[in-house]
N, C-alpha and C positions, 0 to 999 in steps of 0.2 A: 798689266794695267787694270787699275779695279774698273766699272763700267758705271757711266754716270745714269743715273734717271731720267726719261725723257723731259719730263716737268723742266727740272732742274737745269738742262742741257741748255735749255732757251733763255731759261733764267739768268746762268750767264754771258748772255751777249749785253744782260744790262751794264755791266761796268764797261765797255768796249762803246757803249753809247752814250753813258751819262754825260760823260764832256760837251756833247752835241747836244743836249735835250733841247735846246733854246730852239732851235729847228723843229722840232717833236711838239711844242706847246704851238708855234705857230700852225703847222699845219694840222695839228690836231685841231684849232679855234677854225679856223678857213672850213675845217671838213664837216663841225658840228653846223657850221651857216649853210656851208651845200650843200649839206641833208635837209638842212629846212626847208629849201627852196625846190626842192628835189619831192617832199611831201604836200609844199603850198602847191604845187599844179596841179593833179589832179582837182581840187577842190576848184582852184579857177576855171579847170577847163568846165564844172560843174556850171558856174556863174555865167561863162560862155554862152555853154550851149540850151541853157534855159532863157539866156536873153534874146537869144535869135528864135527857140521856136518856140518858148512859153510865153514870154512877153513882151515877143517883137520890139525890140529896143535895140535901134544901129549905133545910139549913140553912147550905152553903156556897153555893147557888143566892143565896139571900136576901145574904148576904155579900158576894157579889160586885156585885151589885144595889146594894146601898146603899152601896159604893165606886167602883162607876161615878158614881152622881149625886151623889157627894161630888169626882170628879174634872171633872164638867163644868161643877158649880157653882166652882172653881176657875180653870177655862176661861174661864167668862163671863168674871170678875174681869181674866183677862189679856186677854181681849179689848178690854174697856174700854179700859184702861188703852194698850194699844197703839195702837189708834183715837184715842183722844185727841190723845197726843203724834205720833203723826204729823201727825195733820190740823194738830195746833197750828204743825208745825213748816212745814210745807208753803203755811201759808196767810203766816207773818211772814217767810218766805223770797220768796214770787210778792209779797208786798207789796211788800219790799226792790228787789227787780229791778224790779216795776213804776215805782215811786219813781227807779230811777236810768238808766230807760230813757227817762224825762218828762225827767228832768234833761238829758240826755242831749242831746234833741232842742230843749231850748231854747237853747243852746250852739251847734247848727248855723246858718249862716250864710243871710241871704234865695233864695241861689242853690240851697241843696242845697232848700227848700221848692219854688221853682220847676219842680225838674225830679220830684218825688214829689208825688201827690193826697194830700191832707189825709185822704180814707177809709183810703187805706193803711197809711198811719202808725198812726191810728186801732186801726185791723185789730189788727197789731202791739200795740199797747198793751192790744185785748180780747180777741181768739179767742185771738191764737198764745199771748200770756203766760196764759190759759187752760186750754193744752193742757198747758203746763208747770207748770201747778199740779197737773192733776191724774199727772203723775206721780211729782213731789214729793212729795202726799199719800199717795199710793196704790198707784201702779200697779209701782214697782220695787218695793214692801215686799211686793205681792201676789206678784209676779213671783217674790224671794226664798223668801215662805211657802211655795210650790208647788217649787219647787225641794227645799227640806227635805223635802217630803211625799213627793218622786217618789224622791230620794235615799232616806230611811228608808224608804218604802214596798218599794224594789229590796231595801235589806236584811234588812227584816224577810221578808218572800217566799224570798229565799236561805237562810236559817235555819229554816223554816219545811217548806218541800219544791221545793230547787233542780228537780227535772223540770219543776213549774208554771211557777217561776219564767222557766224560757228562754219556754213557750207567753206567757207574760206580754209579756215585751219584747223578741217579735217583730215587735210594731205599732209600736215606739216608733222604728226609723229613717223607716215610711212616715212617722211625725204629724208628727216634726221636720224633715225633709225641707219638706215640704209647708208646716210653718209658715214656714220661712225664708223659701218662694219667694213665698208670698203675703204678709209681712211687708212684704218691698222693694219689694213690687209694690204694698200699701194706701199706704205713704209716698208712693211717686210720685202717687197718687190721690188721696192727701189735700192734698199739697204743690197740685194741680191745683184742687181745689175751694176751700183756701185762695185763692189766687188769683182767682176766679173774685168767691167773697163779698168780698173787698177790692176790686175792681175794679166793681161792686155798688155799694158803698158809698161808693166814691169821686162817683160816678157821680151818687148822691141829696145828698149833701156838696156835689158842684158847684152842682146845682141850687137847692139851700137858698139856699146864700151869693148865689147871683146871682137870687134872685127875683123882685124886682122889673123885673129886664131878661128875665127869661124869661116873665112876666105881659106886660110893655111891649111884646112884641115877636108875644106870641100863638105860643109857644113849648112852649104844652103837650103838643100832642098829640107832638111831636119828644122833649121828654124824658121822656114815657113810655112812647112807642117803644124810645127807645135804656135807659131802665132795666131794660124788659120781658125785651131781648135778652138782657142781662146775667144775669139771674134765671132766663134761659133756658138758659144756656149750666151756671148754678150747680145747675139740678137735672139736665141731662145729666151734670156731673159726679159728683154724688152719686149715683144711681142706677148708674153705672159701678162707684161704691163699694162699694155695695150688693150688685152680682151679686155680686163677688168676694167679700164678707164669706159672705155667703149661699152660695156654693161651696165655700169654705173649710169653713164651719162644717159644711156636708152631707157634705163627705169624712168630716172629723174624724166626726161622731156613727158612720157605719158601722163606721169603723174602729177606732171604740174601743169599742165594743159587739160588734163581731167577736171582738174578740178575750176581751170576758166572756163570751162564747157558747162559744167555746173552751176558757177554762180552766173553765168548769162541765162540758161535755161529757167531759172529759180529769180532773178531779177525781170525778164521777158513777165512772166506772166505775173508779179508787184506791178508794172507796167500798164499791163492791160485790164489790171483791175482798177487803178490808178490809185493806189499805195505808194508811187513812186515817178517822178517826174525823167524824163529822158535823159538830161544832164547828169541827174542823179545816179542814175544806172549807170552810164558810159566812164563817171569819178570812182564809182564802185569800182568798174572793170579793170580801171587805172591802175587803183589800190592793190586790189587785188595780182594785178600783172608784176607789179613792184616786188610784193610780196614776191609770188613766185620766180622772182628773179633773183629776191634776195636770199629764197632759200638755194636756190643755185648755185647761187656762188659764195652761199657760205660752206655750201658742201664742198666747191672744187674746193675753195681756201684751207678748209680743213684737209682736205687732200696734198695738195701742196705743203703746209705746215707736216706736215704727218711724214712726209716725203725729207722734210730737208731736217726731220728732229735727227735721223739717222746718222746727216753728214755730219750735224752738233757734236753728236755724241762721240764721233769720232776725232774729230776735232778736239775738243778740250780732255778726251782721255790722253791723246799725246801731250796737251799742253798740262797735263796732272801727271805723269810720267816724273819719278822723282831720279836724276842720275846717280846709275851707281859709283 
């Protein structure tokens, strides 16, 4: 089986989706409106908190109050609604693939079964098309959201008080740096512990089909030896997983809370000189928190993507498999 390109691996789940896109444009419109309303708060809470203690006003205080929860209750609604259709779309698209990857392997000849375990195949048809549901569902649209957030959040902070804004994202080449390298690095670990559960389950698979030659033969304690090993080898691999999620994720928090530690410390005294009004600061901190939230989880997202290009690749190399 030739080996497809990560790129490309993803690329094709577009024909597996386009019959559904109608789902795709919806929630894509819903998701660009609650990104906006998602970047209009801090700026309100800005309006807030200057009308209470810059210009004492309960009656524009209250105003703004009851058009903020006029706009999250609007949020909800787009959240819904985006939620829906994506899962909707993501679960008739992993059924489709699932459906034509079965088809697929029924069409292979006795010999290509001969040389693959029955668990692997398996594997293939539950974890990895699995993995690719969830980022059909989810995980590029989350990936996208966060992108908007990081985007709008950059520009609302430029508009706002460009000085911040540089102390803002000077963390942002550490976090993305860093997410790239542990990205490539969680795929090769995951693509490793996939393996490991397919090889696992080939392994109880064998066993099943042949059990009454493995009862006949007084072959138990042999293949629960060798399935032991196997389940040994799959939590070495997962805890290798692990450190590195766990490493990752412990950079990420210092460094993105460094750098709110900064811009409050560098906004405090704008403040005290009075370059900068209270509300102002506290819409900064907003911004800035968004930000750091969006580079968050655009790192995990890329993590996850990174994690499930592996099961792609496996996946449409069987469904590119031409029978002999």
């Amino acid at each position: 089986m030739k080996r497809i390109a990560a790129p490309r691996a993803l690329l094709r789940l577009w024909p597996r989706i386009r019959p559904f896109r109608k789902g795709l444009y919806i929630a894509g419109i819903t998701m660009l409106l609650a990104s906006a309303i998602t970047l209009a708060f801090p700026l309100a809470v800005k309006y807030l908190l200057d009308a209470a203690f810059v210009h004492h006003d309960s009656s524009l205080l209250n105003r703004i109050a009851l058009g903020l929860l006029t706009l999250f209750a609007i949020q909800a609604v787009l959240n819904y609604v985006q939620t829906y259709w994506l899962s909707a779309t993501g679960e008739r698209a992993v059924a489709g693939l699932r459906r034509e990857l079965f088809g697929k392997l029924l069409e292979m000849p006795p010999g290509f079964f001969a040389d693959r375990r029955t668990g692997e195949l398996t594997s293939r048809l539950g974890t990895d098309i699995g993995l690719l549901q969830g980022v059909t569902s989810h995980q590029i649209a989350e990936f996208a959201r966060q992108a908007l957030a990081l985007v709008g959040g950059v520009i609302m902070l430029f508009l706002l008080q460009w000085k911040l804004m540089l102390t803002t994202i000077g963390v942002v080449p550490i976090v993305v740096a860093s997410g790239f390298f542990f990205g490539r690095r969680l795929k090769r670990i995951t693509t490793g512990v996939q393996d490991q559960v397919a090889g696992a389950t080939a392994v109880a698979e064998e066993a099943f089909s042949q059990i009454r030659v493995v009862q006949g033969f007084a072959q138990e304690p042999y293949e629960r030896e060798r399935y032991g090993t196997r389940i040994t080898a799959v939590i070495d691999a997962a805890l290798l997983r692990a450190r590195s999620r766990a490493l990752f994720f412990g950079m990420l928090t210092f460094t993105a809370f460094g750098g709110v530690t900064a811009v409050l410390w560098q906004g405090g005294r704008m403040v005290l000189d009075g370059h900068l009004t209270p509300g102002a600061l506290v819409s900064f901190l907003l911004y800035t928190v968004t930000i750091a939230a969006a580079i968050g989880a655009l790192t995990s997202s890329y993590g996850g993507i990174q994690e499930s290009i592996g099961a792609a690749e496996r996946v449409f190399q069987l469904l590119e498999t031409t029978p002999s």
